[in-house]
Phi, psi and omega in degrees: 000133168305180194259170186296108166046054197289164091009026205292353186198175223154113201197117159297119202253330140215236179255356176246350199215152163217171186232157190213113180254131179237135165313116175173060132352300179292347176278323186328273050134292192290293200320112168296139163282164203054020165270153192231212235171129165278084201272125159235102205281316151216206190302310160316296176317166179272147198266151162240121159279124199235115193288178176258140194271300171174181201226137179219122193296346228249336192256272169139029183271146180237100169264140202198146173242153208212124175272124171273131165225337176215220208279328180312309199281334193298305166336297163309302187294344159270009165283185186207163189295162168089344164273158191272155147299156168283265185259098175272111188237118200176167027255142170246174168071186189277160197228159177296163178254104167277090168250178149295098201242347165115261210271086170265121142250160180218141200261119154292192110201104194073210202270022180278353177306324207294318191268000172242000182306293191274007180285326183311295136012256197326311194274342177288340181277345188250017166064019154308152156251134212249134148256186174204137145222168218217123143218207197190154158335277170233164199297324173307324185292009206275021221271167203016076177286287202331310188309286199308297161357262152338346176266317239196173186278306188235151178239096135291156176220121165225157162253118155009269201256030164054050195244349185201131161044220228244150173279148180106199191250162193276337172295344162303350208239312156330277203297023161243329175283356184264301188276354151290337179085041163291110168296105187265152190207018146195100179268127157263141176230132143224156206132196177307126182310349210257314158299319171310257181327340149330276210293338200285324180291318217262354154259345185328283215287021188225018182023039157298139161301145182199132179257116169247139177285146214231110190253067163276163204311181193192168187196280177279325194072015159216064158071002212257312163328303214078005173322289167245076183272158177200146184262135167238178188329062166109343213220149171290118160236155171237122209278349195262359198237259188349307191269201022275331175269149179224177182276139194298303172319342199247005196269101168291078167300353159303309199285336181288341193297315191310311184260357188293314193286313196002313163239041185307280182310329159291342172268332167292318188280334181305297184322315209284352178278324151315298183333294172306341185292315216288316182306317194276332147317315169277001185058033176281000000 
């Protein structure tokens, strides 16, 4: 039997991103789609937040997809199966409110595709007719298309530079299923905030519903930091207790866009510091 939040599996998805299924049965057993999870590499680290890709009850596996940006996630990516996590914490956050609501779409964009696989699932399993579209820079940046294929009735895709499905953005690819007279009656959006708020303008004035999952900073995942506080209509909200989704219309995306860099720089050095470790570890 594996070990407490052993690795089992391990798969580079492009030059920025992997994917890591770790042994954590009791997190399976609970775990909701649009719950996410809390990653710590060792005693020292710093806590992280990671959607799930998806869960398999019967192996007791948690599959995450993990973007390297920074000194944590770098950390991560050298690890190899059969190594341990320190600490896996989860299921956090509010789970989707999955019903029948009829015309679901759900929005991807980078590695938030990873956080939007099992929502797709769920409302197509909840007898929804689900479309999905999913992007990306470039066709290498595209990841897990096969899942989503498989999550939904139809899958769009587009890219930046057109190299993989419609050149442009998936709000080009909305705003074409909006302007077909496609009956939509509820959008999930996950991905860049920048993205996020895209699609929030662009259903307002046709007052579709629209959920976007919020991946802001964090830290503990139980309201007690304050990290990833955020205004929703108005109001102080905490994306890890409160969220991660809130109604997209009611979401001040300036101000979060505003707090996303904060630590740009303190993450630059971290990074640049990890490197040098990694050097001295290798005998560069």
């Amino acid at each position: 039997m594996p070990g407490k939040n052993e690795i089992i599996h391990k798969e580079d998805l492009n030059s920025e991103s992997f994917r890591l299924c770790v042994y954590a049965p009791e997190i399976v057993r609970k775990h909701l789609p649009g719950q996410f999870v809390i990653l710590r590499v060792h005693e020292d680290g710093e806590r992280i937040p990671l959607s799930v890709v998806g869960t398999d009850s019967e192996k007791g596996l948690l599959d995450m997809v993990v973007q390297v940006a920074g000194k944590t996630t770098r950390l991560l990516s050298g690890l190899s199966r059969g190594d341990s996590i320190l600490d896996v914490v989860g299921p956090l956050g509010r789970p989707t409110g999955i019903t029948k609501v009829g015309n679901v779409v759900t929005v991807g964009g980078g590695v938030g595709i990873a956080g939007v696989v099992k929502i797709t699932r769920a409302f197509l399993e909840e007898g929804n007719t689900v479309t999905g579209i999913i992007g990306a820079r470039s066709r290498d940046m595209v990841i897990l298309e096969r899942e989503m294929r498989a999550a939904c009735h139809t899958l769009h895709v587009a890219t930046d530079d057109g190299s993989a499905g419609k050149k442009g953005f998936v709000t080009d690819i909305l705003r074409g299923l909006i302007g077909d007279g496609q009956p939509i009656d509820e959008v999930l959006t996950v991905g860049p905030l920048v993205m996020m708020k895209a699609v929030a303008d662009l259903t307002r004035p046709h007052g579709i519903r629209t959920v976007a999952s919020l991946n802001t900073l964090m830290v503990d995942g139980t309201g007690m930091c304050g990290c990833c506080r955020c205004t929703v209509d108005g109001q102080m909200k905490f994306a890890c207790v409160d969220g991660p989704e809130f109604d997209a219309h009611k979401i001040d995306f300036e101000e979060l866009l505003r707090r996303q860099y904060m630590y740009a720089d303190l993450e630059k050095t971290s990074c640049e510091t990890c490197r040098i470790e990694e050097n001295l570890q290798n005998g560069g």
